[in-house]
C-alpha positions, -999 to 999 in steps of 0.1 A, spaced: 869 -632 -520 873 -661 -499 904 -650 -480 885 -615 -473 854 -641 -458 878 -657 -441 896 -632 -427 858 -618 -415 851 -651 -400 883 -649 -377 882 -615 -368 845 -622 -356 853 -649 -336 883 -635 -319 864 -603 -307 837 -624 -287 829 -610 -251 855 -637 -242 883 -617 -253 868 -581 -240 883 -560 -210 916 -575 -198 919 -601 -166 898 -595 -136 919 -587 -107 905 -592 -73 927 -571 -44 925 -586 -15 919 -561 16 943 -562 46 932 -578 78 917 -558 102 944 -550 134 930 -567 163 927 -542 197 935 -559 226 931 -541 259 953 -538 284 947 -568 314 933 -552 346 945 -560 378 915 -581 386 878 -592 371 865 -559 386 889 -539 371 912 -508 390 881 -486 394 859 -505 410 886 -512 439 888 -477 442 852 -472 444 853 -499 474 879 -486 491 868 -451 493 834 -464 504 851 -483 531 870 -454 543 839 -429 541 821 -456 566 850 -459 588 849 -419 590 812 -417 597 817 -447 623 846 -433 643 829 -400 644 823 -396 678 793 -374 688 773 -388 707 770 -384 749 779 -418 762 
């Protein structure tokens, strides 16, 4: 009878929460990839030179349009 108690005793104790579910394994998630853009040619970037330069050139049109009676 003691050996059965005993055997209860140690088979209570070894199936605490302590010893439920296996390990905990924590996966660690890659790093996000980092985007970089592409450097522009300057701090207003190639569109807005455009921009300018076609203004330029529609003023230069307008200007050297010559209609009037001088």
């Amino acid at each position: 009878m003691k050996k059965l108690a005993a055997l209860v005793a140690v088979a209570s104790l070894a199936s605490t929460a302590a010893f439920a579910g296996g390990p905990v394994v924590v996966a660690e998630e890659p790093a996000p990839a980092v985007a970089v853009a592409p450097a522009s040619s300057g701090s207003l970037g190639g569109g807005a030179v455009l921009a300018g330069l076609a203004g330029l050139a529609l003023v230069a049109a307008l200007v050297a349009n010559d209609s009037g009676d001088h």
